[in-house]
N, C-alpha and C positions, 0 to 999 in steps of 0.2 A: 864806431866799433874798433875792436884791437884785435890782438892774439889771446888775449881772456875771453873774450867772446864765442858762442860756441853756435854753428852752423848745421844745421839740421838737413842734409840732402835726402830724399825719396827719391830709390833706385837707384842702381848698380850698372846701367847701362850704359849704352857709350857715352850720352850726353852727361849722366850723373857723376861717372865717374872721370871725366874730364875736367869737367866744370869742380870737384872736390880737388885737383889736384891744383888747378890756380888756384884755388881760394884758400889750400894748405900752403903754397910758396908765398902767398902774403902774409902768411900768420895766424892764421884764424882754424880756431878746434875745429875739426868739421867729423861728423857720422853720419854713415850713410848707413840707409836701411832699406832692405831688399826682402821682397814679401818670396824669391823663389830662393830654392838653396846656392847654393855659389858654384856656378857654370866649372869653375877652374876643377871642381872635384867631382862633379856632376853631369851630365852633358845631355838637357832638354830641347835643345835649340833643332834637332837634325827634322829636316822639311819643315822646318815653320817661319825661316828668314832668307830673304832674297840678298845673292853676292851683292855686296859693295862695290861701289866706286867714290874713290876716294879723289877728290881735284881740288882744286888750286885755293879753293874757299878752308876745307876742309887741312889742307896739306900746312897752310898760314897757321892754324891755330896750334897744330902739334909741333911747330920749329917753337912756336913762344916756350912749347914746355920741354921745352929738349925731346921731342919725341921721333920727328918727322923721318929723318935720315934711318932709324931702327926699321919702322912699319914701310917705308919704300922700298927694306930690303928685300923685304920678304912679299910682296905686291909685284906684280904683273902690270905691264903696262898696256893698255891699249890702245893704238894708233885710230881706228875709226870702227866702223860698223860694218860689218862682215853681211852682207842680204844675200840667202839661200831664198830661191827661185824652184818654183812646186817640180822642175826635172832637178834639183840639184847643183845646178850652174848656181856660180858664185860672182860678185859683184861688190866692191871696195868703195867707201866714201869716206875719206879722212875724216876726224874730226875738226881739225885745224890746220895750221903750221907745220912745216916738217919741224918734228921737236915737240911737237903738242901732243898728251895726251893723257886720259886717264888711269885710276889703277884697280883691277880688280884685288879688292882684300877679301881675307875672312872676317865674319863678324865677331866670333866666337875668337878668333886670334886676337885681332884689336881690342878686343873687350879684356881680353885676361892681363896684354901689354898694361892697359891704363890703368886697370885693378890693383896690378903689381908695381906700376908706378908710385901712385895715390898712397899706398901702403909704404912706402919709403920714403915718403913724407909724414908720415904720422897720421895718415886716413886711419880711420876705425869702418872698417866694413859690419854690418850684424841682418847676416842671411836670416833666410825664414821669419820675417820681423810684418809683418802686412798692416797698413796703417788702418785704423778703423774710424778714425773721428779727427778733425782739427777745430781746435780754438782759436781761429783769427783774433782775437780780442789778449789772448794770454800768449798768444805762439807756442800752444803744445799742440802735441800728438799724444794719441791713444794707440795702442802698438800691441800687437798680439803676435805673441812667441811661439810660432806654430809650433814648436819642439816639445816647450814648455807649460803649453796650453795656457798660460796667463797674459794676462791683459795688465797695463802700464803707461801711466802717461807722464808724461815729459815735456819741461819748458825751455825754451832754446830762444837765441836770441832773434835770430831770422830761419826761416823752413823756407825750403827751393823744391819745387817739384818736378823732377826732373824722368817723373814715372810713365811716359809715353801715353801713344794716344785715348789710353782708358784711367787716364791717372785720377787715384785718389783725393790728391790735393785739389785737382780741378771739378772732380765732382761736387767736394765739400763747396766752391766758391759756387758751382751752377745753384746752390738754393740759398744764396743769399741776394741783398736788394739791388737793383740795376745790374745785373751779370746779364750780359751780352753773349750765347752759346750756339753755335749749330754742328750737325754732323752730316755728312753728308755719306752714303755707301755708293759705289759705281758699281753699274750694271756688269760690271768682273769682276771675278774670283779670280784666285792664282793655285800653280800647282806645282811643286818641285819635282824635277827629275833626275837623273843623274847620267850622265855620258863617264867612265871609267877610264883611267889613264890606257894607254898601249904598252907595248911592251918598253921595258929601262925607262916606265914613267913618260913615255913618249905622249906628249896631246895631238889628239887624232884628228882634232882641226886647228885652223891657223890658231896660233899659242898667241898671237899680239891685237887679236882684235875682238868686240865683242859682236857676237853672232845674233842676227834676226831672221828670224822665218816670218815676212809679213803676211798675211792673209786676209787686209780689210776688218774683215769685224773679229776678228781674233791673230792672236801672234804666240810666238816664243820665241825667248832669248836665251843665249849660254854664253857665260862667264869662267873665263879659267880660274883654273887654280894649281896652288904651286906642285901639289904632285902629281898632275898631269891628268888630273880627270878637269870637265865643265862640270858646272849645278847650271842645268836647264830651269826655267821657270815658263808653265802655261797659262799666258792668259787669257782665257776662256767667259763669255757669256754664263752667266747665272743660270737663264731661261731662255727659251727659243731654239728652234735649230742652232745645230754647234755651238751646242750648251755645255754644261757641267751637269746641267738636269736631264738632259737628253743623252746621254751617254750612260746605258745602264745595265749592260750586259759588257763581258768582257772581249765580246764580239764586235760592240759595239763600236767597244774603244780603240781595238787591235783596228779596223779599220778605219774610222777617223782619222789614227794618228798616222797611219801609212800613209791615206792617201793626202795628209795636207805635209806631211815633215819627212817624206821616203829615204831621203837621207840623214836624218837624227834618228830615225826608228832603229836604222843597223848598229848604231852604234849604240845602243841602250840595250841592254842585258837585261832581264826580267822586268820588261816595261811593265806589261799588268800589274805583276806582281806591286810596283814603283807605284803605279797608279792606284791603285785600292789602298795601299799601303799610307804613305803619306799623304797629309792631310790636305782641304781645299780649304783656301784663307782667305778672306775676305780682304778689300783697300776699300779705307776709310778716310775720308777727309774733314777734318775738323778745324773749326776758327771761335775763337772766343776774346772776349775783351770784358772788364781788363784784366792784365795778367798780375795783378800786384792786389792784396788784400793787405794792408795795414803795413807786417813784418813780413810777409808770406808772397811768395813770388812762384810762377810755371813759367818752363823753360823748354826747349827744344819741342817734340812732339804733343806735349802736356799739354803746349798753346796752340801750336798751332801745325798737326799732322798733316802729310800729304800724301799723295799716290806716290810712286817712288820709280815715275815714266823719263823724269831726269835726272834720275841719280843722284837730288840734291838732299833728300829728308837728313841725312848724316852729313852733309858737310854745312848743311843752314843749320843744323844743333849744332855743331861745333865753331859757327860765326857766330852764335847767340853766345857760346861762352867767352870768345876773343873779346866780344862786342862790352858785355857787361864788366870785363879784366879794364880792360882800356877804360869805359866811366867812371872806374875805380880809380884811377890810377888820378884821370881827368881833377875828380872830385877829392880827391884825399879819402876816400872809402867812407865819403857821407854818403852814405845807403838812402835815408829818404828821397833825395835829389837824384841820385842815381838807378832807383826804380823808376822812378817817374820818369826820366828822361830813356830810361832803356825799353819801357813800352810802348814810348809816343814814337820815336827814330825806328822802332823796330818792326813793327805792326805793320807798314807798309808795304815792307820788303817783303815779308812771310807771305800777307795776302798775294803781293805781284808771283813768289816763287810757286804758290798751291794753284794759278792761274796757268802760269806757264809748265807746269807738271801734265794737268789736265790736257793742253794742249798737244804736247808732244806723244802724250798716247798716240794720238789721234796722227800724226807723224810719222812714226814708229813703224804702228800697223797698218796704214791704208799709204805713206806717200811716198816711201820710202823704193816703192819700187817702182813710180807716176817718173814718165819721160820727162814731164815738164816742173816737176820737182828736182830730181838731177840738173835739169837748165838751169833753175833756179840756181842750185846750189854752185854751179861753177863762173857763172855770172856775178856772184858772193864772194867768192875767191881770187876772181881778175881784180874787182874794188878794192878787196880789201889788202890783194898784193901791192895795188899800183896809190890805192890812197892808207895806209896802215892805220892811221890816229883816227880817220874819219869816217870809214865804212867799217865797222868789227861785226861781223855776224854775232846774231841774238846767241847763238850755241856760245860763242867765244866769251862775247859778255859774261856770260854767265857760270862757264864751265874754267874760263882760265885767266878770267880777272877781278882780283878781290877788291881793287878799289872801286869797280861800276855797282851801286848799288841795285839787288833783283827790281827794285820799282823803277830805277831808270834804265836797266835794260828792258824792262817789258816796254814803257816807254818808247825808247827807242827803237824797238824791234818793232810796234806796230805801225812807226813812222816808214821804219823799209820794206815793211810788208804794202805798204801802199804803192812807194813806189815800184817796186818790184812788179806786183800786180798789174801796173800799167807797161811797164817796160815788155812783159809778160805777151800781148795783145799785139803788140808788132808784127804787122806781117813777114813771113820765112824768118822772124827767127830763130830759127833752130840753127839756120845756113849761115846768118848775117850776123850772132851776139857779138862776136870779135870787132866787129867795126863801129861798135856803138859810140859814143862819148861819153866816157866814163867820169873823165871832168864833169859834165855838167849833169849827170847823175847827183856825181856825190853832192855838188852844190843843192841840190833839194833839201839837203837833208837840214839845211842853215837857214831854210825859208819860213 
């Protein structure tokens, strides 16, 4: 393929439009088509997307397009996890290195940055466009112009689907022959809320960390943002006590939230209101294989969607498009050889990162505020001060090194979970971790 060649991307989101813009700095026509209208003039998104965090996986692939330095201006950095305690008492756990950390963005900001990017490259955006049908055999789309009420189809050289967890192009492959599909829904829903800047834009809690309220089988988090309000997010059981089903008077809910979050309720302003108001959103996790039909390729959440409990679903779509720039580059932009080889290297990693997503829920909410999870973690912290290359906590792997691949830090993180676990059963220590032998710790890990 060349710069005559013409690229067919599905969706306007962050993966699409990302992924349009390498594939424009190579030379190749590319159109993206977007079934809603154009976010930059329209604005659908409010309670329906949880704040970003943007890290080191994620932060790699916007320096390749000259972006990174722009979006870290305007990003909030956060040093670690801020754990509010049901009186209010607060409690600090890095997430790293002094110097480590990640960044809350807007979605809706980063999305317009790369739209506007993509566009300055000779992207063609075409809002309201919803795809209806694909030809794997011909590489077209059928496309209906919600505007125009007409339907059209079009042949392109390669189609990307790049249309998130309920994408078009993936449903076309799920009814064709050996397509490999699952979805999975988790027993949570989410809920947005809004915490309100203070006065001169002032944030009314720490501005550098992100905030958890853990509560065991349910939690909530708040992410700053730049003018000084957080987007809270609750996640809440479906059914059962301290439900989203069981909360059904405004009575109900004025109480619940008091008495698990008494200091986020003060600072929310027309909570009811906030709560009836914006909607409850379902997390979905999805895995499918293969991602490649003929010409036609899914990417980011298309293939392979997660719960978003590590903040990695947006920085793994944006290593899926670093990933497949580089094969390109690898291969001379033989596409056959470079699908094939971007689903087999790929596939692994997505599965390991939707494993460890799922887990860190479970983290989050129930450990985060366990005596012997804190041990844990600073026991993590002495290794990984005094051995650097050879103890990296699972979080660090994952959060701020893009050469560890997500299947071998899961890998490796279940190898220190082992250890850990036994170190863990020592008697006193809670008194005695300082005197351990941290040399022959890390040596386990070589065995």
């Amino acid at each position: 393929m060349n710069s005559r060649n013409h690229i067919a991307v599905i969706g306007a989101g962050l993966i699409g439009s990302l992924l349009s813009i390498y594939l424009a700095k190579r030379g190749y026509k590319v159109s993206v088509f977007e079934r809603r209208a154009d976010m930059r003039v329209s604005n659908t998104e409010a309670g329906r997307s949880i704040n970003l965090a943007l890290s080191t996986r994620g932060i790699k692939a916007l320096e390749e397009v000259g972006l990174a330095d722009v979006l870290k201006s305007v990003a909030i950095p956060m040093h670690g996890r801020m754990m509010h305690d049901l009186q209010g008492n607060l409690s600090f756990l890095p997430y790293g290195r002094e110097g480590q950390y990640i960044n809350s963005i807007s979605r809706s900001g980063l999305n317009e940055v790369l739209m506007n990017e993509a566009e300055k490259h000779n992207v063609t955006f075409h809002f309201n466009n919803k795809c209806l049908a694909v030809d794997f055999e011909q590489t077209s789309l059928t496309l209906h112009d919600l505007n125009s009420k007409q339907n059209v189809t079009k042949e392109f050289d390669l189609i990307i689907g790049a249309d998130g967890a309920f994408s078009a192009i993936r449903s076309a492959m799920q009814i064709t022959d050996r397509f490999n599909y699952a979805q999975h829904y988790i027993e949570h829903s989410y809920k947005e809320l809004h915490i309100p800047a203070g006065e001169n834009n002032k944030h009314l809690l720490e501005k550098n960390a992100l905030h958890i309220w853990p509560r065991e089988s349910f939690m909530m988090i708040a992410l700053p943002n730049p003018d000084g309000s957080f987007t809270c997010t609750l996640f809440l059981a479906n059914q059962g006590s301290n439900s989203f089903n069981s909360l059904t008077t405004s009575e109900d809910i004025s109480t619940f939230l008091t008495r698990n979050f008494p200091d986020a309720v003060k600072l929310i302003p027309g909570l009811i209101n906030q709560y009836h108001t914006n909607p409850t959103s379902s997390l979905v996790m999805i895995k499918c294989f293969p991602w490649v039909k003929n010409k036609t390729l899914v990417i980011g959440d298309a293939a392979h969607a997660i719960v978003p409990f590590y903040g990695q679903g947006m920085n793994a779509g944006f290593e899926d498009c670093r990933i497949l720039n580089n094969l390109l580059s690898k291969h001379n932009d033989n596409w056959p050889i470079v699908l094939e080889e971007f689903q087999t290297i790929r596939k692994p990693d997505t599965d390991a990162i939707a494993e460890l997503a799922l887990s860190n829920f479970i983290e989050m909410r129930d450990l985060v505020a366990d005596p012997k999870f804190l041990l844990r973690k600073k026991i993590e912290a002495k290794l990984h001060e005094l051995y650097p290359d050879k103890w990296i906590p699972l979080y660090s792997m994952v959060t701020f090194n893009d050469s560890i691949r997500y299947s071998e830090a899961l890998a490796m993180g279940r190898k220190q979970q082992m250890i850990m676990d036994k170190i863990l059963t020592t008697p006193e220590i809670n008194a005695t971790w300082q005197q351990l032998n941290f040399k022959e710790i890390v040596s386990q890990l070589e065995r």
